[in-house]
HTML snippet that shows the backbone in 3Dmol.js (N, CA, C, O; Angstrom):
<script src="https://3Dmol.org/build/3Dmol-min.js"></script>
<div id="view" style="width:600px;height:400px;position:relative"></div>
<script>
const pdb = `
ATOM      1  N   UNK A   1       8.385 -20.975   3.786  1.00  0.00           N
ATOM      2  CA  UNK A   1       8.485 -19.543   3.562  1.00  0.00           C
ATOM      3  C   UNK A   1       7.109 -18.944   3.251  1.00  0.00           C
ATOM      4  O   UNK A   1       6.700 -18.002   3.930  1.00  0.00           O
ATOM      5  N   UNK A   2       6.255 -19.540   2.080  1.00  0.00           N
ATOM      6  CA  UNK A   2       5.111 -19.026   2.328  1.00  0.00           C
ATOM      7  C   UNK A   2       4.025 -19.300   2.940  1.00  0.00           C
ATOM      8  O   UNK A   2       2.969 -19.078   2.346  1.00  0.00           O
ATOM      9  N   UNK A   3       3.998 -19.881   4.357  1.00  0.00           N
ATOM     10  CA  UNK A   3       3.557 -19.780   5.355  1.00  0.00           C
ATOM     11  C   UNK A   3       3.665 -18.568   6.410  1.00  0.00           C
ATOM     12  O   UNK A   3       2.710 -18.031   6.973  1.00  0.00           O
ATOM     13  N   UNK A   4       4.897 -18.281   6.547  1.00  0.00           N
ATOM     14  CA  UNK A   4       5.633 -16.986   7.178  1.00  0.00           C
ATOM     15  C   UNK A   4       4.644 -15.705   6.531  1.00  0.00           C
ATOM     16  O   UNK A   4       3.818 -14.958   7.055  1.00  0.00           O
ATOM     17  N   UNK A   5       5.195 -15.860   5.046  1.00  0.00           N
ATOM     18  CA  UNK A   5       4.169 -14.680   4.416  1.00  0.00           C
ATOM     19  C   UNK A   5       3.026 -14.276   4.779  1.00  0.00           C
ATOM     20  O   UNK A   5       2.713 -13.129   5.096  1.00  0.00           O
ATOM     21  N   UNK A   6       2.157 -15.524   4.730  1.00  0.00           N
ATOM     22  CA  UNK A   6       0.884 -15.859   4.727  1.00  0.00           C
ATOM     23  C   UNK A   6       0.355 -15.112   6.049  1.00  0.00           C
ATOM     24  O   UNK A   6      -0.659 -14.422   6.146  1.00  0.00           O
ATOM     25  N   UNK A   7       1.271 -15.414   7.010  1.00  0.00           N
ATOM     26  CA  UNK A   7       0.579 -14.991   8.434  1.00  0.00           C
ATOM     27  C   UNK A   7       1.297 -13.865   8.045  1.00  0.00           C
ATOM     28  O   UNK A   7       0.261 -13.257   7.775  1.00  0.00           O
ATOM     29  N   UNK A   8       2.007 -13.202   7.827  1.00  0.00           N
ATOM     30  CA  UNK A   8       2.282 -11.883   8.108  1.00  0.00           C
ATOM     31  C   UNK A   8       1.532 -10.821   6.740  1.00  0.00           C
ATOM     32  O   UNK A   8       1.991  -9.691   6.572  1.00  0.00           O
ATOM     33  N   UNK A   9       0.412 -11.324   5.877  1.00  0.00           N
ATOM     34  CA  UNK A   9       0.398 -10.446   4.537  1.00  0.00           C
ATOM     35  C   UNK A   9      -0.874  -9.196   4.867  1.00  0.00           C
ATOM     36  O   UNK A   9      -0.921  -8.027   4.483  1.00  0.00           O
ATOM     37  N   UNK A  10      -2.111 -10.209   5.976  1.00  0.00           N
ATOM     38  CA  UNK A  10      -2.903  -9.388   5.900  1.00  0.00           C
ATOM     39  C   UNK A  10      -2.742  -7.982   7.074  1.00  0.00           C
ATOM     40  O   UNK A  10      -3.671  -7.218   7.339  1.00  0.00           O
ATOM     41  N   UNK A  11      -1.508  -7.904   7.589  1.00  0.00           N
ATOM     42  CA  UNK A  11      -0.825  -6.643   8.545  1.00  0.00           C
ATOM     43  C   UNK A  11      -0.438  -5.801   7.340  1.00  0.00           C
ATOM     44  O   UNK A  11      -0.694  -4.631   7.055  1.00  0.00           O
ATOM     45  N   UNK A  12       0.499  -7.077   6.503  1.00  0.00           N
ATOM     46  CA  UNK A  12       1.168  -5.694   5.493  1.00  0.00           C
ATOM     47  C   UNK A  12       0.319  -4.938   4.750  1.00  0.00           C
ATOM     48  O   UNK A  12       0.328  -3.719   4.923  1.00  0.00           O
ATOM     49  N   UNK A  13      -0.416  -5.432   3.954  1.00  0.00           N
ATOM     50  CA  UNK A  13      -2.187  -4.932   3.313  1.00  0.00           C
ATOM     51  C   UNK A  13      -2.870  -4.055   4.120  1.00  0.00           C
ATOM     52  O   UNK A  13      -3.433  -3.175   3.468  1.00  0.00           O
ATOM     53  N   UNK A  14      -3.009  -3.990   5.222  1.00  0.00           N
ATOM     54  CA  UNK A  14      -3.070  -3.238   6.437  1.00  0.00           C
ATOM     55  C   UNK A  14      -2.535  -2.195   6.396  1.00  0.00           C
ATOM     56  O   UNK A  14      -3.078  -1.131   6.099  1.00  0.00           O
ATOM     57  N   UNK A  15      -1.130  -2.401   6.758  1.00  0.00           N
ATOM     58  CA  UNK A  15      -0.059  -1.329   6.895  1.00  0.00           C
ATOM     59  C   UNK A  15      -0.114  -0.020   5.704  1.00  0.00           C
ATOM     60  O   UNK A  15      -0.115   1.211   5.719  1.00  0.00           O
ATOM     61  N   UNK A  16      -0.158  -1.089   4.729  1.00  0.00           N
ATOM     62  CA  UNK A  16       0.183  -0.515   2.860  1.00  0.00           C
ATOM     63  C   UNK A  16      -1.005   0.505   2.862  1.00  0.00           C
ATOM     64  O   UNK A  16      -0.810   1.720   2.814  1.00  0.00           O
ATOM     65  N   UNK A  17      -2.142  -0.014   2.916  1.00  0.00           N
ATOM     66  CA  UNK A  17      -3.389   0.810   2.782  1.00  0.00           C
ATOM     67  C   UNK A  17      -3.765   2.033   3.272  1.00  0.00           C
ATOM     68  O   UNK A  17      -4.354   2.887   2.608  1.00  0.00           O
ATOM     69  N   UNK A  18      -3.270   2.190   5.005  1.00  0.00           N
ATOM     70  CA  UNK A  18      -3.396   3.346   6.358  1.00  0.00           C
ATOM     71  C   UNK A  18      -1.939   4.087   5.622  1.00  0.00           C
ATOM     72  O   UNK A  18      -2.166   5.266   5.895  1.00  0.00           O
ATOM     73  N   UNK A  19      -0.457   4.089   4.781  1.00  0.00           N
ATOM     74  CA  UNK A  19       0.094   4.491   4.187  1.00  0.00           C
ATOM     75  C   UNK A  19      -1.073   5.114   3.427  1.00  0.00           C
ATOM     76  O   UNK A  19      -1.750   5.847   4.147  1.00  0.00           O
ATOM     77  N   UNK A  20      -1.540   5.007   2.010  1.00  0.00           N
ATOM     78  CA  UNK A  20      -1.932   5.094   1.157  1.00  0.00           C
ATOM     79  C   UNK A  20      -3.336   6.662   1.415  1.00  0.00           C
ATOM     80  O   UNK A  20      -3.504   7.755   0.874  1.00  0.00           O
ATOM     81  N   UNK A  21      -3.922   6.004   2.351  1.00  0.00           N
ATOM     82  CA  UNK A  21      -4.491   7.096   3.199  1.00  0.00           C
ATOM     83  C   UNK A  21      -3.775   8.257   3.822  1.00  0.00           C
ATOM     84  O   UNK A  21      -4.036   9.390   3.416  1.00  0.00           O
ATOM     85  N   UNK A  22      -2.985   8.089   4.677  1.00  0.00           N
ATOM     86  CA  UNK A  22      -2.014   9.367   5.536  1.00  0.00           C
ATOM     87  C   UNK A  22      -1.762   9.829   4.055  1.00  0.00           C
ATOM     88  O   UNK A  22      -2.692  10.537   3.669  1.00  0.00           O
ATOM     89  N   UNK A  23      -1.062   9.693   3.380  1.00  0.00           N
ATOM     90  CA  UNK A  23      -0.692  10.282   1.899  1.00  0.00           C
ATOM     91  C   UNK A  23      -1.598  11.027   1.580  1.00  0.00           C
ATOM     92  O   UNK A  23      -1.419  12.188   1.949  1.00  0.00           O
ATOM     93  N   UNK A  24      -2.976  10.735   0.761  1.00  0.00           N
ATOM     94  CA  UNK A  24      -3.706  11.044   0.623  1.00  0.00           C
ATOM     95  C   UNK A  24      -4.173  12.232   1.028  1.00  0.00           C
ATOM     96  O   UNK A  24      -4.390  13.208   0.310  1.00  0.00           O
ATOM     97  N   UNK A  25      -4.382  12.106   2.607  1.00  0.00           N
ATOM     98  CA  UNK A  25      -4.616  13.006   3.752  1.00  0.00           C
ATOM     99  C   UNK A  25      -3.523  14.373   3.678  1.00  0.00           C
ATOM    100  O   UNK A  25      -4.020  15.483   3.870  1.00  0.00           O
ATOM    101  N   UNK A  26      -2.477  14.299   3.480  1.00  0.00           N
ATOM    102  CA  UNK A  26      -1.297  15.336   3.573  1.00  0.00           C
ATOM    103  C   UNK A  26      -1.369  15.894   2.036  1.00  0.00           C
ATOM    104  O   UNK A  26      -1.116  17.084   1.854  1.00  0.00           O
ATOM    105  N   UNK A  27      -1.774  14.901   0.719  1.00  0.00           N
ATOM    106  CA  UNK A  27      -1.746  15.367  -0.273  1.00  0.00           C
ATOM    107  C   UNK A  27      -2.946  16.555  -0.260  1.00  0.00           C
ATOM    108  O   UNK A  27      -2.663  17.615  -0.818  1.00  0.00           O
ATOM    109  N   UNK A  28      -4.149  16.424   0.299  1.00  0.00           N
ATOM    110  CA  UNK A  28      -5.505  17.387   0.160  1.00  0.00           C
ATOM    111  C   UNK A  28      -4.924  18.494   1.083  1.00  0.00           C
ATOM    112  O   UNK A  28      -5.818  19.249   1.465  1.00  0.00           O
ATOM    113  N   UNK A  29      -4.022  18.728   1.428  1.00  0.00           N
ATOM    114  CA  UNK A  29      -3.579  19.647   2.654  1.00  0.00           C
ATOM    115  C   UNK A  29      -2.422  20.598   1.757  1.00  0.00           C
ATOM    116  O   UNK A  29      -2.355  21.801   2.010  1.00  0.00           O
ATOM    117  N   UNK A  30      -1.634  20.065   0.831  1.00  0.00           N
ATOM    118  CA  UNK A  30      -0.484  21.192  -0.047  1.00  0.00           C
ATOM    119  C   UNK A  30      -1.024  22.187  -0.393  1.00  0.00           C
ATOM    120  O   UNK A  30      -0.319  23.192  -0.489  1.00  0.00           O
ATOM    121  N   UNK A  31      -2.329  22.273  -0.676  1.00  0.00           N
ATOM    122  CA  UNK A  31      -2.768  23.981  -1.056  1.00  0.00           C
ATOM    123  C   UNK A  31      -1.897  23.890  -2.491  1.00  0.00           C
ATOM    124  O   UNK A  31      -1.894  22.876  -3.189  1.00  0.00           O
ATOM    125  N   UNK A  32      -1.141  25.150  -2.822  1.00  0.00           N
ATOM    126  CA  UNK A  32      -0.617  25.657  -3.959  1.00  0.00           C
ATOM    127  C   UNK A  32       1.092  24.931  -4.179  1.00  0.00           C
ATOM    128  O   UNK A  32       1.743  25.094  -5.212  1.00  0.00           O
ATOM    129  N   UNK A  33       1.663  24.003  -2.770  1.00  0.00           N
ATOM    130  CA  UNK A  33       2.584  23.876  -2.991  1.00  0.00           C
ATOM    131  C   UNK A  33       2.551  22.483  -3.870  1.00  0.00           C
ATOM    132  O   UNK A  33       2.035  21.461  -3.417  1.00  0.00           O
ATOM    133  N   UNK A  34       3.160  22.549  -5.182  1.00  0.00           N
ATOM    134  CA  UNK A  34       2.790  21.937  -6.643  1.00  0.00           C
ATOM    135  C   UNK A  34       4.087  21.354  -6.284  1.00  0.00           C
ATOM    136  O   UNK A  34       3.957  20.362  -7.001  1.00  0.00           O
ATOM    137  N   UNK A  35       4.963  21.226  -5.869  1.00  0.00           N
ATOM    138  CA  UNK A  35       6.123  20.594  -6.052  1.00  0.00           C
ATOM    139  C   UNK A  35       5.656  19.107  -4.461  1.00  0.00           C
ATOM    140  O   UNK A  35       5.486  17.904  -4.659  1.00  0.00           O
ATOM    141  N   UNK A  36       5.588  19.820  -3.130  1.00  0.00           N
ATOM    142  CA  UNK A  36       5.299  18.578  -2.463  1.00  0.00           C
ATOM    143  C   UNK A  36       3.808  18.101  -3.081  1.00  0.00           C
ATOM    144  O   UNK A  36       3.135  17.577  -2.193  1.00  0.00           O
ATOM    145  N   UNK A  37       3.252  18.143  -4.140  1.00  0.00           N
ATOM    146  CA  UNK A  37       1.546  17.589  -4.507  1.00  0.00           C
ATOM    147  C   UNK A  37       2.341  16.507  -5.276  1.00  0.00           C
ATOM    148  O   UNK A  37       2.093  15.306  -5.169  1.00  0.00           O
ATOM    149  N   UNK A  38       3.265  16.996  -6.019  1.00  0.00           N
ATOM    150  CA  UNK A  38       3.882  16.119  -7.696  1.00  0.00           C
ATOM    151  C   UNK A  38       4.867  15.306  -6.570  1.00  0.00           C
ATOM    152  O   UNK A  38       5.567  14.446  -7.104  1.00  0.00           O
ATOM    153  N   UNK A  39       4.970  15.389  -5.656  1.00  0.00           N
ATOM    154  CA  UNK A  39       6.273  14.066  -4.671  1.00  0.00           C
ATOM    155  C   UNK A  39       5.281  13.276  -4.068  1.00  0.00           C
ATOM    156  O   UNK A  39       5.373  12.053  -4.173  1.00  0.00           O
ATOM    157  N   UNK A  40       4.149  13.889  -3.325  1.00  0.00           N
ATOM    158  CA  UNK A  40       3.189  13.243  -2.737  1.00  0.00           C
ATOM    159  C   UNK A  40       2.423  11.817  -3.515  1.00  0.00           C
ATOM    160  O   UNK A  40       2.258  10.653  -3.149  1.00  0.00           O
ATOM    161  N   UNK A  41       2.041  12.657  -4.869  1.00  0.00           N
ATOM    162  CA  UNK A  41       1.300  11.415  -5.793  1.00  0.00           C
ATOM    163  C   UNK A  41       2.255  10.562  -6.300  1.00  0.00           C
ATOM    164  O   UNK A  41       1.836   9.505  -6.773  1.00  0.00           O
ATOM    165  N   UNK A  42       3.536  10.789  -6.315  1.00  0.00           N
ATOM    166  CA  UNK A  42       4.598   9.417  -6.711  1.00  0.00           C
ATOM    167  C   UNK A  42       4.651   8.335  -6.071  1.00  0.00           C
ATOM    168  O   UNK A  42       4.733   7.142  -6.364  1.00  0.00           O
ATOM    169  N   UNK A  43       4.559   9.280  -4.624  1.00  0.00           N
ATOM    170  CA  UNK A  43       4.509   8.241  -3.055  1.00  0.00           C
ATOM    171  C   UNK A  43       3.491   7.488  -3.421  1.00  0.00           C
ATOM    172  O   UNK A  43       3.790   6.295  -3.468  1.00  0.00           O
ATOM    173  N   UNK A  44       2.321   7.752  -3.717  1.00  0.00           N
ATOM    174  CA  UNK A  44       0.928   7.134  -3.733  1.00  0.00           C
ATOM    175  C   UNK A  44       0.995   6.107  -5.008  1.00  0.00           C
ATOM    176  O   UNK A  44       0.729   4.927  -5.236  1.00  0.00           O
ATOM    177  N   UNK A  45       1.473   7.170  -5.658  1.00  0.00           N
ATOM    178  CA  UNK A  45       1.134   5.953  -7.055  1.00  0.00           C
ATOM    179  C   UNK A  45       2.156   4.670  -6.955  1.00  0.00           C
ATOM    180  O   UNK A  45       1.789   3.571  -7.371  1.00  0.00           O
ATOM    181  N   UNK A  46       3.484   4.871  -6.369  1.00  0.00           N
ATOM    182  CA  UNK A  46       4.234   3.331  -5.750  1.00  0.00           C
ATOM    183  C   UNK A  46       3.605   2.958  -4.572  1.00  0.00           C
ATOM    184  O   UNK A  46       3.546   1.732  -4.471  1.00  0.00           O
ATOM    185  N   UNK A  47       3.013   3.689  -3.454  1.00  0.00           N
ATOM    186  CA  UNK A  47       2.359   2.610  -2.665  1.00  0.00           C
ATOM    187  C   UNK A  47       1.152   1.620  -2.905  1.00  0.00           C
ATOM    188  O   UNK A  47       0.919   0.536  -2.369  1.00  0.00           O
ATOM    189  N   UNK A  48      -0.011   2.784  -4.520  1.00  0.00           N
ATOM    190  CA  UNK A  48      -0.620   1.533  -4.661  1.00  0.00           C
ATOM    191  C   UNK A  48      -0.035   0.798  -5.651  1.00  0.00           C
ATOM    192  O   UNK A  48      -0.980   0.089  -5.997  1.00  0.00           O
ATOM    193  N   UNK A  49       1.013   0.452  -6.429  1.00  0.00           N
ATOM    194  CA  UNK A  49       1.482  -0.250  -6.976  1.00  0.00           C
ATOM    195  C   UNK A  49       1.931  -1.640  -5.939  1.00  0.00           C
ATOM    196  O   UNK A  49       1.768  -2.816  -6.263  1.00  0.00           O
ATOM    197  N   UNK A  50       2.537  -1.146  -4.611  1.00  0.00           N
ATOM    198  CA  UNK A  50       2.642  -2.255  -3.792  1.00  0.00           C
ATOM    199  C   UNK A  50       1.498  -3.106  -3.477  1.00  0.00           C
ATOM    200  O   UNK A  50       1.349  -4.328  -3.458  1.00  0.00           O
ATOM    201  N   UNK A  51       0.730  -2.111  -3.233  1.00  0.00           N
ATOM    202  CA  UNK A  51      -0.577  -2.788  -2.211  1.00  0.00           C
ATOM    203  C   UNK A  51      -1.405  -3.482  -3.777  1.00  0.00           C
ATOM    204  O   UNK A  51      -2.327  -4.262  -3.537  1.00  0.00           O
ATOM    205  N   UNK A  52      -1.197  -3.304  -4.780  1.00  0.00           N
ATOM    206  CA  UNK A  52      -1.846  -4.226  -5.325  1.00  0.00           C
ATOM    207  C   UNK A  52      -1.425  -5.724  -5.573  1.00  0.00           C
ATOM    208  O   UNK A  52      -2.133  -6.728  -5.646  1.00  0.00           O
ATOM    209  N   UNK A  53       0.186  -5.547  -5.698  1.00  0.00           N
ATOM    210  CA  UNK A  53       1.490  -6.970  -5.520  1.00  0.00           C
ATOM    211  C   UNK A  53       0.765  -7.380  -4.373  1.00  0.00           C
ATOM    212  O   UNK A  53       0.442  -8.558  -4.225  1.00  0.00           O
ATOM    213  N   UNK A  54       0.503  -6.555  -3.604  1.00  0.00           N
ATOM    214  CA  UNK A  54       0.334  -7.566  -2.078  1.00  0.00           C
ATOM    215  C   UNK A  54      -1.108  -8.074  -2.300  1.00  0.00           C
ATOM    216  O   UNK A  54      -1.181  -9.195  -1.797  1.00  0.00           O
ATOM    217  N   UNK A  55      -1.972  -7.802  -2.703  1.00  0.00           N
ATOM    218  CA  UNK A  55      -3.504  -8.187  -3.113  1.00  0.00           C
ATOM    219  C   UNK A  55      -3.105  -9.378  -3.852  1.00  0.00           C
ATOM    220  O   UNK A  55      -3.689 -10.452  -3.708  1.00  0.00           O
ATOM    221  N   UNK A  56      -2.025  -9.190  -4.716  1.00  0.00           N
ATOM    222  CA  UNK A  56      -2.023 -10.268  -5.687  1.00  0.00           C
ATOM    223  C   UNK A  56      -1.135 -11.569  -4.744  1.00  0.00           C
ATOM    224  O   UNK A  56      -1.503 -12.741  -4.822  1.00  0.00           O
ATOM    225  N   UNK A  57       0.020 -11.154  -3.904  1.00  0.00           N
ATOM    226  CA  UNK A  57       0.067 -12.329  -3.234  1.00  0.00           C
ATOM    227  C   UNK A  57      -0.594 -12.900  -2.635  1.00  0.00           C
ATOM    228  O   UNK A  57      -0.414 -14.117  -2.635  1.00  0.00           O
ATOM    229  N   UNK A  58      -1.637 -12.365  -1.858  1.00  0.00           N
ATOM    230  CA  UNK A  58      -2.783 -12.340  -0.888  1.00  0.00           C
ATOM    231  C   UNK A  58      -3.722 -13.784  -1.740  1.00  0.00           C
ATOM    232  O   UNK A  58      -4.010 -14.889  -1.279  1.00  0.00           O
ATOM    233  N   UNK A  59      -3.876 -13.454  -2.502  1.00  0.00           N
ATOM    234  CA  UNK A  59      -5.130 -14.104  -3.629  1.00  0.00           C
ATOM    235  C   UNK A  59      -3.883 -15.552  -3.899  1.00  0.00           C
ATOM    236  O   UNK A  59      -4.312 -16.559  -3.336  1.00  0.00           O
ATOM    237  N   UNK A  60      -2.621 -15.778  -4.559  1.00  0.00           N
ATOM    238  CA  UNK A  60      -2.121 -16.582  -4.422  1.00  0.00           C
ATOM    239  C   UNK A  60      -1.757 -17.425  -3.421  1.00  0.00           C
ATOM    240  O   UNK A  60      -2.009 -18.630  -3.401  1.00  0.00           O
ATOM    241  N   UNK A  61      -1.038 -16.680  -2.407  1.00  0.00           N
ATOM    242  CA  UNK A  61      -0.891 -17.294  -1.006  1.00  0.00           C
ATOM    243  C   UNK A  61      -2.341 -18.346  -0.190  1.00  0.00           C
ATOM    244  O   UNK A  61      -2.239 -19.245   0.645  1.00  0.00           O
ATOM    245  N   UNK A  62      -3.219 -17.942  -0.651  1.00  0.00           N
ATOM    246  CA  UNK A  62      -4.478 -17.939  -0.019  1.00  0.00           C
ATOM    247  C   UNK A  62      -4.531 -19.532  -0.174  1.00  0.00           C
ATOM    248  O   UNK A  62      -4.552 -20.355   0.742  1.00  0.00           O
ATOM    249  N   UNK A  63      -4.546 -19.756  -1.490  1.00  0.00           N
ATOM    250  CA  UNK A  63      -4.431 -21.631  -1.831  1.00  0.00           C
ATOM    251  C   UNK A  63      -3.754 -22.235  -1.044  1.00  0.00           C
ATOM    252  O   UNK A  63      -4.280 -23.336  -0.882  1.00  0.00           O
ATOM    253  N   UNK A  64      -2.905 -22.142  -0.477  1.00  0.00           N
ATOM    254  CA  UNK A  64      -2.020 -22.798   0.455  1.00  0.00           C
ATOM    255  C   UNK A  64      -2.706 -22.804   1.790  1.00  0.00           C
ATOM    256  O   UNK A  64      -2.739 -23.800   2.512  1.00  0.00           O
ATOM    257  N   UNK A  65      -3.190 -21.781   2.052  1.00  0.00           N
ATOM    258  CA  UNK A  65      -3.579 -21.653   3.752  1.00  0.00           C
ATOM    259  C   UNK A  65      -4.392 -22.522   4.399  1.00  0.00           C
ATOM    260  O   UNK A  65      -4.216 -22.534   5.618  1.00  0.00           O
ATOM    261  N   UNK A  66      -5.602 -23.584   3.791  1.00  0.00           N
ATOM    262  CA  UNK A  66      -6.028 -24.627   4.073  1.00  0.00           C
ATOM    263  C   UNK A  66      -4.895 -25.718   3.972  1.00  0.00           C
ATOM    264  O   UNK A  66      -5.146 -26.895   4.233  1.00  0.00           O
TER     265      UNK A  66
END
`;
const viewer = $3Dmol.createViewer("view");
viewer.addModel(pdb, "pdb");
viewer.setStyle({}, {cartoon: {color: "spectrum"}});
viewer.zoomTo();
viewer.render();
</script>
């Protein structure tokens, strides 16, 4: 199983990050609308909560891969 991971983590880290950005990107764009800014940064603040789990599997997984 964490082999499977392994090959598939540095797409998701990938994936998680270009998320984290588009967000970002749409968040500098609300202007005055304060309600999609306060939904936008929730999005962000759980996607980098993921993408750091995934950093942290990344760094664990890694021992195995040799």
């Amino acid at each position: 199983m964490e082999k499977k991971e392994w090959a598939g983590i540095e797409a998701a880290i990938a994936e998680k990050e270009a998320q984290i950005a588009t967000l970002n990107e749409e968040l500098q764009e609300t202007g005055a609308d304060f309600t999609k800014a306060g939904d936008l940064s929730a999005q962000i603040e759980t996607a980098e909560a993921d993408l750091l789990h995934l950093y942290e599997r990344y760094e664990y997984l890694s021992q195995f891969a040799n």
